[in-house]
DODRENLUM-608238 format. One line per 8 residues: number of its first residue (from 1); for each residue z, y, x of C-alpha. Coordinates in nm, 3 decimals. Layout:
DODRENLUM-608238
NUM> Z Y X | ...
//
This chain:
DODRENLUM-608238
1> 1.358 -1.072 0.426 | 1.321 -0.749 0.277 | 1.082 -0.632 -0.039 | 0.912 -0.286 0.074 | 0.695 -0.026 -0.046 | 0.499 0.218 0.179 | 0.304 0.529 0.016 | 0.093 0.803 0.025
9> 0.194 1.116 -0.202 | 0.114 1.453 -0.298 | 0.370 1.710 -0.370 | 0.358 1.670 -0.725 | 0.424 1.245 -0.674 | -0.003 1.175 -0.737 | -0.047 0.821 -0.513 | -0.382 0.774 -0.685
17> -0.644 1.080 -0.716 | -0.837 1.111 -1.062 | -1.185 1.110 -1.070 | -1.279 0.749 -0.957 | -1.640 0.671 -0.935 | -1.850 0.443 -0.755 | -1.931 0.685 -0.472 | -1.557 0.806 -0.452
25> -1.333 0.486 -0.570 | -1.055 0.616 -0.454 | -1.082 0.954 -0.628 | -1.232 1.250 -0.498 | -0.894 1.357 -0.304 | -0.834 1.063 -0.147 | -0.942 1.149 0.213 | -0.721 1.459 0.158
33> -0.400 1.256 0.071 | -0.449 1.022 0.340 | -0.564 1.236 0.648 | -0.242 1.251 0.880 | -0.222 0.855 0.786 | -0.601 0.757 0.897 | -0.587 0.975 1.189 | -0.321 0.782 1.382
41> -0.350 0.550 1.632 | -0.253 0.269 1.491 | -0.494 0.289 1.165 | -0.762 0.374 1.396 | -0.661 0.079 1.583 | -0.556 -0.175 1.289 | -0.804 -0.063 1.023 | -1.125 0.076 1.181
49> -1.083 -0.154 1.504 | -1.157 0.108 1.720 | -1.031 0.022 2.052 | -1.087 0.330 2.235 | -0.710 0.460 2.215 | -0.829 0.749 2.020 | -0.578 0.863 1.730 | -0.222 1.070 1.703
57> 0.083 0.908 1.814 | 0.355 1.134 1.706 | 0.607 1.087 1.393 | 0.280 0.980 1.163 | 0.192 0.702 1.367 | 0.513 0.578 1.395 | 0.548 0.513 1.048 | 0.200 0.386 1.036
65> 0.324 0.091 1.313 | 0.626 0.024 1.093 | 0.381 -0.036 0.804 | 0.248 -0.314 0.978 | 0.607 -0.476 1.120 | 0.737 -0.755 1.055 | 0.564 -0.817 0.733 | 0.520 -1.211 0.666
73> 0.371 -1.127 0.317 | 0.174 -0.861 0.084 | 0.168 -0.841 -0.295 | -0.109 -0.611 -0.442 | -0.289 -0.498 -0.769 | -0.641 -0.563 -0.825 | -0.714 -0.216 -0.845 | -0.611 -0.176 -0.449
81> -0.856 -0.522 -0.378 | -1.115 -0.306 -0.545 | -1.193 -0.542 -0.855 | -1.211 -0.261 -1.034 | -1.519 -0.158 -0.828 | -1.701 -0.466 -0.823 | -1.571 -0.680 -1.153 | -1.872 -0.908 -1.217
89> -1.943 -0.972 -0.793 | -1.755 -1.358 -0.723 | -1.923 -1.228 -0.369 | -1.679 -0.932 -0.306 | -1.452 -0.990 -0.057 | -1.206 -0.674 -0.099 | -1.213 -0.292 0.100 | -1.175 -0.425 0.460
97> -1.480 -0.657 0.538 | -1.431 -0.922 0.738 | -1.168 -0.832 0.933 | -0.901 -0.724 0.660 | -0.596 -0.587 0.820 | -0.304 -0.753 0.676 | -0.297 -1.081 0.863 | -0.092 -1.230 0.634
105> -0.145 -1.389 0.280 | -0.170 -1.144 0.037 | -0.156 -1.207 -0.387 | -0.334 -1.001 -0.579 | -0.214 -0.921 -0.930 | -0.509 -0.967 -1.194 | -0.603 -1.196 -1.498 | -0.932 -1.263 -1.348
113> -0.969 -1.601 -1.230 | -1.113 -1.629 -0.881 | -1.081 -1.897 -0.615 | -0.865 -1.753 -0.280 | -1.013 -1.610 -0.014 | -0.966 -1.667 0.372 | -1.015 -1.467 0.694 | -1.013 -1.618 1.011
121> -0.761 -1.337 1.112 | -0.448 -1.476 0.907 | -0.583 -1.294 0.613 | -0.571 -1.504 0.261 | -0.653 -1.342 -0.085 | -0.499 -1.547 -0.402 | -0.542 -1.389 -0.719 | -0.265 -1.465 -1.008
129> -0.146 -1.313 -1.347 | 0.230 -1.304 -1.290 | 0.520 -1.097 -1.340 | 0.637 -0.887 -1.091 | 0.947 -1.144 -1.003 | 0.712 -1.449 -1.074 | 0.492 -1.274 -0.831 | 0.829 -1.202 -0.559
137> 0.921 -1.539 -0.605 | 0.576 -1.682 -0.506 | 0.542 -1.430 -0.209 | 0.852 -1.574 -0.104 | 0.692 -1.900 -0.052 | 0.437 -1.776 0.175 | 0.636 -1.521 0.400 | 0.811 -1.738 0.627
145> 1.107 -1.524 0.692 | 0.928 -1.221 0.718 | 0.925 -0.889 0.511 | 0.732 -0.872 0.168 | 0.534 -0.595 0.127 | 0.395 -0.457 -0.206 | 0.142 -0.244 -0.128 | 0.009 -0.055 -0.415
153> -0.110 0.068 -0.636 | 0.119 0.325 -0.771 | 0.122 0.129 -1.137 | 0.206 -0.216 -0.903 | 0.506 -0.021 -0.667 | 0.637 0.121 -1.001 | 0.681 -0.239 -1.213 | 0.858 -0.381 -0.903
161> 1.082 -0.045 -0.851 | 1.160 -0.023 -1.211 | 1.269 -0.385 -1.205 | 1.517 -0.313 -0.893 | 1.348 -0.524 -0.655 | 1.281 -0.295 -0.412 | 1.485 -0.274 -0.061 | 1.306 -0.019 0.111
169> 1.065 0.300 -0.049 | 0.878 0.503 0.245 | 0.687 0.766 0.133 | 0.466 0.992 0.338 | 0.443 1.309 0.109 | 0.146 1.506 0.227 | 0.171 1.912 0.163 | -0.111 1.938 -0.118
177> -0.110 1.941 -0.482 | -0.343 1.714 -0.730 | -0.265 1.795 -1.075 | -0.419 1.503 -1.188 | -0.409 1.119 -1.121 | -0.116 0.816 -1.099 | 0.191 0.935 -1.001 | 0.470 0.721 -0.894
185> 0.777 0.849 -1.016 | 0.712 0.874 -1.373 | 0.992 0.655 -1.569 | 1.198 0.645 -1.246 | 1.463 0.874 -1.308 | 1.793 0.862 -1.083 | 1.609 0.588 -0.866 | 1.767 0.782 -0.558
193> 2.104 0.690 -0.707 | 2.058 0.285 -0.541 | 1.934 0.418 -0.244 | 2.018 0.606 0.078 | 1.769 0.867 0.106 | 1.640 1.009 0.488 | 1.366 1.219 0.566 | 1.152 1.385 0.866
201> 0.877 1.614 0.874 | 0.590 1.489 1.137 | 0.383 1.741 1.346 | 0.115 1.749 1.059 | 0.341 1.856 0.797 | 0.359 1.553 0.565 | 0.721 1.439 0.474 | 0.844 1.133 0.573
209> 1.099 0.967 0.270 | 1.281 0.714 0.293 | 1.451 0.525 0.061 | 1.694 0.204 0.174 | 1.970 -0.020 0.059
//
């Protein structure tokens, strides 16, 4: 059972674009930072359903299939639900309708009370104020042997990296600088020093990083 972290970056370590606003939640680079990722294959297939086999399957959407592997368990901020979007709705569901594409239960990190959520696909939302072990140890409960995930955002991957609980860091670095927004790194110095550190450049450009005990 391994504790994981899988990320978009720029060059300058931004994993969440500035400028939020209701028409662009992510932030208005988003769609840049993301491109190689939401053109594979497997996103196409996972995320947007579409069954049509369109999609790259090089280096990017091999990493992309490892996102989804083996993963018995996901641990989130609210921000990456999308309470931030809709914080008065009890109605909102999260990003990914009603198909979300984890599969698995996921906890979302947030001191707003809300009853859990289920999807008929294996997908269940709970919603607790913890720390980030309080939060490992609970994930723990619900993985069944599997692989915890913690998927974002940036503020999230840092608390549980800067409290060593982290096994595995991948990091697809996309070619582009943001200037502006959450980076990951910040207070991380020397993090490379627990790790052994691998990487690969895909057919698009973006960097593959990885970082594993």
């Amino acid at each position: 059972m391994a504790v994981r972290i899988d990320l978009n970056l720029s060059l300058d370590g931004v994993a969440a674009p500035a400028d939020q606003s209701p028409e662009n939640p992510m932030g208005a680079d988003w769609g840049r930072l993301v491109e190689a990722y939401i053109g594979t294959r497997t996103f196409r297939e996972r995320v947007l359903h579409d069954t049509t086999g369109e999609g790259t399957t090089g280096i990017d959407d091999r990493y992309a299939t490892a996102y989804f592997d083996a993963v018995g368990a996901e641990i989130m901020g609210a921000g990456m639900f999308g309470l931030h979007a809709f914080p008065d709705d009890p109605h909102w569901r999260g990003w990914w309708g009603e198909e979300p594409p984890f599969r698995v239960p996921v906890l979302v990190l947030t001191h707003r009370e809300r009853p859990a959520i289920d999807f008929a696909n294996g997908t269940r939302f709970e919603f607790l104020a913890a720390t980030p072990e309080d939060a490992l140890a609970r994930a723990r409960e619900h993985a069944s042997g599997g692989d915890i995930r913690v998927g974002g955002g940036a503020s999230v991957a840092r608390d549980f990296l800067r409290a060593g609980l982290v096994d595995r860091v991948h990091v697809a670095i996309t070619p582009i600088v943001l200037g502006r927004g959450v980076r990951l790194w910040d207070d991380l110095r020397a993090l490379e020093r627990n790790y052994t550190v691998t990487s690969e450049v895909a057919e698009s450009g973006v960097i593959h990083v990885t970082f594993a005990r």
